[in-house]
C-alpha positions in Angstrom: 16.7 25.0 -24.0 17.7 28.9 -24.3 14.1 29.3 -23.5 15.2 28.6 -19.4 18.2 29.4 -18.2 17.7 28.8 -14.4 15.7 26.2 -12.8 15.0 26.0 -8.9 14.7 22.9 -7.1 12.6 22.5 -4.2 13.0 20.4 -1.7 10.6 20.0 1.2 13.0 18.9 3.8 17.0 19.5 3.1 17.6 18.0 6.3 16.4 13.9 4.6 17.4 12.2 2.1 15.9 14.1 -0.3 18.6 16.5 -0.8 20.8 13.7 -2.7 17.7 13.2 -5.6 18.2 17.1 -6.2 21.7 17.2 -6.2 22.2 14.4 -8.6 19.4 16.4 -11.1 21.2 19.7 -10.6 24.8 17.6 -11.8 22.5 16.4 -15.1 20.9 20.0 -15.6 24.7 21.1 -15.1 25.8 18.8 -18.1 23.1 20.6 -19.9 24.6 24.2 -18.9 21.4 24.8 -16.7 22.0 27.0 -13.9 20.6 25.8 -10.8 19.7 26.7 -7.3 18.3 24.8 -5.1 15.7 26.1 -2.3 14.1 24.2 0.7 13.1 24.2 4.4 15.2 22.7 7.1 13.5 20.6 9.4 16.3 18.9 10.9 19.5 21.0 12.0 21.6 20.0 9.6 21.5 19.3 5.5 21.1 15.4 5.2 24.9 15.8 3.2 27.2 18.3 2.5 26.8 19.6 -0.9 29.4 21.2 -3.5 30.2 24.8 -2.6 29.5 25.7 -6.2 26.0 24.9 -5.8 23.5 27.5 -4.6 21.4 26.3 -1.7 19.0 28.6 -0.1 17.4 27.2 3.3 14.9 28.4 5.6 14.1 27.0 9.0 11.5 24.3 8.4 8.4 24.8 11.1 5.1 23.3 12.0 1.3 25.5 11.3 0.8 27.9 11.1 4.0 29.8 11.8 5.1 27.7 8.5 2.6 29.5 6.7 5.0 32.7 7.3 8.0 30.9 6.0 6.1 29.8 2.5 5.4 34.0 2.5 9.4 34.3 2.6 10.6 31.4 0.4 8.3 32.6 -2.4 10.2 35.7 -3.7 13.3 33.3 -3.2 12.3 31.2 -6.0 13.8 32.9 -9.0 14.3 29.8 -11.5 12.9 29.6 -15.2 11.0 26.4 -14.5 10.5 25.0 -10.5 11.2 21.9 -9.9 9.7 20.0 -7.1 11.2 17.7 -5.4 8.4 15.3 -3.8 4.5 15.9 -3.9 4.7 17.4 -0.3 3.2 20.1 0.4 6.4 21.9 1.6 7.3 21.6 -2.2 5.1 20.6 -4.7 2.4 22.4 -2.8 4.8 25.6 -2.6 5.8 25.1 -6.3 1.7 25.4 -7.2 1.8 28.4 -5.5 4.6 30.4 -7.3 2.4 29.3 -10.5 -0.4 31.1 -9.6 1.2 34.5 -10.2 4.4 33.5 -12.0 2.9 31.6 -14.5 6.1 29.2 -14.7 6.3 25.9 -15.2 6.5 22.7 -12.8 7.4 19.5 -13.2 7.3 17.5 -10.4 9.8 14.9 -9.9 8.1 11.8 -7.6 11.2 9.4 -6.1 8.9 7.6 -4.0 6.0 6.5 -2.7 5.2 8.7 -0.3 2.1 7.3 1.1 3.0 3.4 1.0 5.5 4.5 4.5 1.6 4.8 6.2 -0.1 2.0 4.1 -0.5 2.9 0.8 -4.3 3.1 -0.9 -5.1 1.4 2.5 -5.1 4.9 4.6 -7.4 7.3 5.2 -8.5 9.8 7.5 -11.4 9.1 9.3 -11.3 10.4 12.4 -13.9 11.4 15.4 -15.4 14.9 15.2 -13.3 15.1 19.0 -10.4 13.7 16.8 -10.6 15.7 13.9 -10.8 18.8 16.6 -7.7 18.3 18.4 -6.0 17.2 15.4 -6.4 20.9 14.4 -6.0 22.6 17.1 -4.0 21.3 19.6 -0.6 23.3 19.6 1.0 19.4 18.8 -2.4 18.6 16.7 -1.2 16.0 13.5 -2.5 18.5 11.0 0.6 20.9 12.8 2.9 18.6 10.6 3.1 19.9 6.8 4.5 16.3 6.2 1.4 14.7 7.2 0.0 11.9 5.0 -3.3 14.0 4.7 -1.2 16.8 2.7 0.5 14.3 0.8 -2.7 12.6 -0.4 -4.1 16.2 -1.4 -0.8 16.9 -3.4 -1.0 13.5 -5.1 -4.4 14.5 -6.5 -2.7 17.9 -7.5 -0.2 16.2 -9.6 -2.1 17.0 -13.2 -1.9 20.3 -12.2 2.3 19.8 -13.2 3.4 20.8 -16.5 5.9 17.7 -16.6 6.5 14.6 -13.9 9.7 13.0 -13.9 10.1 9.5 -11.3 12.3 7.3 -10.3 11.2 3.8 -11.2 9.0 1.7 -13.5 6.9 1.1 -10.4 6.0 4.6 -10.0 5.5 5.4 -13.7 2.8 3.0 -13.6 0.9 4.7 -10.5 1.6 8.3 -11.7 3.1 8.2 -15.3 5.7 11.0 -16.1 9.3 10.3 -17.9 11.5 7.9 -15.9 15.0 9.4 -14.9 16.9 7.0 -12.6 19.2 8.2 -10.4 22.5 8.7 -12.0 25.9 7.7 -10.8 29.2 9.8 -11.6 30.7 7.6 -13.5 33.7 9.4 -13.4 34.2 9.2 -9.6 33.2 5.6 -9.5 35.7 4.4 -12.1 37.2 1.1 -10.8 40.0 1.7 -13.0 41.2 4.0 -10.3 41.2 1.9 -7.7 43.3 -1.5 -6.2 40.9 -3.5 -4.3 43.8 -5.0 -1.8 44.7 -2.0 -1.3 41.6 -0.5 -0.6 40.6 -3.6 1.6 44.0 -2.6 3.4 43.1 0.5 4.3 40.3 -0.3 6.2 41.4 -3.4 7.7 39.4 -6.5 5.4 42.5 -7.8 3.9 41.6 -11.4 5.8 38.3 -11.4 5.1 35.8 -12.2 2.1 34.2 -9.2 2.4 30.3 -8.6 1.5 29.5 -4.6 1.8 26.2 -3.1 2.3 26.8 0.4 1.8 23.7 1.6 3.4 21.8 2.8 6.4 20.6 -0.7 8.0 16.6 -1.1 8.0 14.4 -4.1 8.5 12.9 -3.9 5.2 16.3 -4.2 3.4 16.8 -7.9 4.2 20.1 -7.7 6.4 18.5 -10.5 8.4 18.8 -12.7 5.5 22.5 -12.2 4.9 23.5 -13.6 8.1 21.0 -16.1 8.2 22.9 -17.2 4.9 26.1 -16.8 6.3 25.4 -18.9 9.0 24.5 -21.4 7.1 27.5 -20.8 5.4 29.3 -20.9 8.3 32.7 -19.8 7.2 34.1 -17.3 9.3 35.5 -15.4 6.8 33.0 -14.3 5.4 32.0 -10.8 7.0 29.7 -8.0 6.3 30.5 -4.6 6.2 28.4 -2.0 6.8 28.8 1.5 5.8 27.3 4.7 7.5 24.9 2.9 10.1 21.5 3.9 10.8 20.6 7.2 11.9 17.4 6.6 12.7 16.2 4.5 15.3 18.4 1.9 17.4 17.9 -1.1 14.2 22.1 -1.3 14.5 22.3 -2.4 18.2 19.6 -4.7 17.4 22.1 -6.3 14.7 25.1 -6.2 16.1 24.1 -7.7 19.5 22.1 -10.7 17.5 24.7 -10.8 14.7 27.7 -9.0 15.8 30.3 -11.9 14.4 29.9 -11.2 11.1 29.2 -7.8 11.2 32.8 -5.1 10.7 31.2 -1.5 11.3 32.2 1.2 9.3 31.6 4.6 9.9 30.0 7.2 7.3 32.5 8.6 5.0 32.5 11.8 2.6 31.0 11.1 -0.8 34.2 10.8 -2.6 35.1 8.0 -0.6 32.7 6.1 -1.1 34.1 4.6 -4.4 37.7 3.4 -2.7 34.8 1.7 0.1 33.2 -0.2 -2.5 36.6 -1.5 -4.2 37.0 -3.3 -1.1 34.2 -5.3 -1.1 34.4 -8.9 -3.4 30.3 -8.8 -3.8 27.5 -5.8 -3.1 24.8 -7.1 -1.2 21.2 -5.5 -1.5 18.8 -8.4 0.0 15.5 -5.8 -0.8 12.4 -7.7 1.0 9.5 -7.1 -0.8 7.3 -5.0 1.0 4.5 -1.6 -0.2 7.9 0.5 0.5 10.5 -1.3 -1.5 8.7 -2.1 -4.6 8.6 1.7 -5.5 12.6 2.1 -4.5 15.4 2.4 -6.7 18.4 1.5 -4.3 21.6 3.4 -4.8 23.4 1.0 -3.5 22.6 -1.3 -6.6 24.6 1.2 -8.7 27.5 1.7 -6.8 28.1 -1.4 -7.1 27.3 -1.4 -10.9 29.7 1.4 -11.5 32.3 0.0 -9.7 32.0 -3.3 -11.9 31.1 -5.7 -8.6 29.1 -8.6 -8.5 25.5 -7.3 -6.9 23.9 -10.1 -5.0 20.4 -8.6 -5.0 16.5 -9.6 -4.8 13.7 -9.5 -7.1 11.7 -6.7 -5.3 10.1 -3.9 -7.8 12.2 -2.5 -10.4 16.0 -4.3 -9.4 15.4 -7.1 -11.6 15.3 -4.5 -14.9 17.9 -2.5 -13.4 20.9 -5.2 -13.1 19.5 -7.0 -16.1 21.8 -9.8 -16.7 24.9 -8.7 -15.0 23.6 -9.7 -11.3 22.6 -12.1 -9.0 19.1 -12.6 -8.3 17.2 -14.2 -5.5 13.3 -14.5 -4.1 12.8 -11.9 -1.3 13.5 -13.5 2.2 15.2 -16.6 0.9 18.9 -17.0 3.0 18.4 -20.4 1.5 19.3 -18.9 -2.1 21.3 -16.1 -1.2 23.4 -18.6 0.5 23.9 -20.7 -2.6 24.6 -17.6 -4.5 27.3 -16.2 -2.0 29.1 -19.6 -2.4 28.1 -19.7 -5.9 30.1 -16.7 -6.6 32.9 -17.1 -4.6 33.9 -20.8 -6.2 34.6 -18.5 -9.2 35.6 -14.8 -8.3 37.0 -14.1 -11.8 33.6 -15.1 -13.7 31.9 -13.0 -11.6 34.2 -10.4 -11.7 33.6 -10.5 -15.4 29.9 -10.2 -15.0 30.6 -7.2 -12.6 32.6 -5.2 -15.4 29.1 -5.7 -17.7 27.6 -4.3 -14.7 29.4 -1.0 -15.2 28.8 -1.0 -19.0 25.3 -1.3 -18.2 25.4 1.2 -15.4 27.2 3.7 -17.7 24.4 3.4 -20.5 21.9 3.3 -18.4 22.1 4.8 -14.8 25.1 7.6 -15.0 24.7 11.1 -14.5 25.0 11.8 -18.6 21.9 9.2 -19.0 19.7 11.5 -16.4 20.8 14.5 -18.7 19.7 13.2 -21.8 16.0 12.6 -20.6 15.4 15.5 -18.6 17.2 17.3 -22.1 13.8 16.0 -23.4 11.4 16.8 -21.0 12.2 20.6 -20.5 12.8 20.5 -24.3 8.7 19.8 -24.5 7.8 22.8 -21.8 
């Protein structure tokens, strides 16, 4: 480890999601006494979430070829880490990272989160375009190949990923496509201790005390099975029983579609800092994360499966891709698209709250084993250990 003293993280867009993969491996590297920066482009006008002033983030404006060629040219001499760490096999990171090696000689490892290909089909897409196609894909000013995030690129970088001195991923899903050491995302355990918190109180505080609450603490998308919850619940039919939705979707109009089909059981709540998210959990009595099973989802690790865990609350869940191994034995499981079952397990639980209260608190023992922020530290400990 004295070997590196600095790593840089790249990160193709700081403006996505993305951002929150490399801040939670800069808090492991930190545990190691790593410094790190981390470096990106900005596609969007704003980072995707605020990020602790102590941590060094360098951004440049994210643009489309070729004028992005000129703002590779000025991130380059930016990257001044020990070891670069890319942040997605896109080109606007992994591709930039390959770069830097060429005349730096320093090492990469390449840290895959997701599949980035199965959001345009998976091993099903290809290019195949006209010759008339293929032209004004490259040479209209708003030509696809403009776009360094196009799925072209990131097919090209996937094929590049040998060329990595180390891969780290996400799940069990994508160690079998692309092999590499497998670092789930960790959760500060420290933040989400339940210990700290009084569920009444917190249910108080944002006005659920006469409900039976059921959170989804999540950006609402088709693929993550909200459907089915209130197809269960009106089955159900107790009124209740409410979900809560945290943040809302900031991508297309997927809420409005909700909340004028199933508006009565839906309480909206509005996206809160980080650090608030733990007192927002301890209101909920179960964490709901109805995954369907689709090319996206079996390659996803969701988050929200942990802050349950760490905040020792019954997860209702589904057996998509790696959840089952990730709650273990201290969840509920379901079949993908099944209301039928999640509706027997809602009831299930709630006939006897304290059992599965219980089951929650080996959720967090598992969670703090398994999925905290020390856990992520100890493997990537390892795998800079063997650069």
């Amino acid at each position: 480890m004295k070997r590196f003293s600095k790593l840089s993280l790249l990160v193709a867009d700081l403006s996505s999601a993305a951002i929150l993969r490399a801040y939670l491996i800069s808090a492991a590297l930190k545990k190691l006494d790593v410094e790190v920066e981390i470096i990106g482009f900005l596609f969007g006008e704003n980072l995707y979430r605020k990020l602790p002033a102590e941590l060094e983030v360098k951004s440049l404006p994210g643009k489309n070829f070729p004028e992005f060629l000129g703002e590779i040219n000025q991130v380059l001499p930016k990257i001044d880490g020990d070891i670069i760490y890319a942040i997605k096999p896109q080109a606007a990171s992994f591709g930039v990272a390959l770069l830097k090696k060429l005349y730096s000689k320093k090492p990469i490892i390449l840290d895959i989160d997701d599949w980035e290909l199965s959001w345009y089909g998976g091993d099903d897409w290809h290019y195949r375009p006209t010759l008339k196609q293929f032209a004004r894909d490259l040479l209209k000013p708003e030509g696809a190949f403009r776009n360094p995030h196009h799925p072209l690129y990131i097919k090209w970088m996937e094929n590049w990923i040998n060329r990595a001195d180390a891969v780290t991923v996400h799940t069990k899903f994508l160690q079998q496509r692309f092999g590499g050491a497998l670092v789930p995302n960790g959760k500060d355990i420290t933040l989400f201790n339940p210990t700290e918190y009084d569920p009444e109180f917190s249910r108080s505080r944002y006005g659920l005390s006469e409900y039976r609450i059921l959170m989804f603490p999540g950006a609402p998308r088709p693929y993550k099975g909200l459907e089915d919850i209130f197809i269960a619940l009106e089955k159900i039919n107790q009124s209740d029983l409410k979900l809560v939705i945290v943040g809302g979707n900031p991508y297309d109009d997927y809420d409005e579609q909700l909340q004028q089909r199933w508006g009565h059981w839906i309480i909206k709540l509005p996206k809160y800092p980080a650090d608030v998210m733990p007192d927002l959990v301890a209101a909920a009595h179960i964490i709901v994360v109805p995954q369907r099973d689709t090319l996206e989802t079996r390659a996803q690790f969701p988050l929200k499966l942990t802050d349950g865990m760490a905040m020792a609350k019954p997860v209702l869940s589904t057996r998509v891709g790696d959840i089952p191994e990730i709650l273990g034995d201290t969840g509920y499981l379901v079949d993908p698209a099944c209301p039928e079952q999640l509706a027997e397990q809602i009831q299930l639980i709630f006939q006897d709250l304290d059992a599965a209260n219980q089951r929650g608190i080996k959720a967090r023992e598992r969670c703090v084993e398994n999925y905290s922020i020390e856990a992520m530290a100890a493997t990537l400990e390892s795998v800079i250990a063997q650069l």
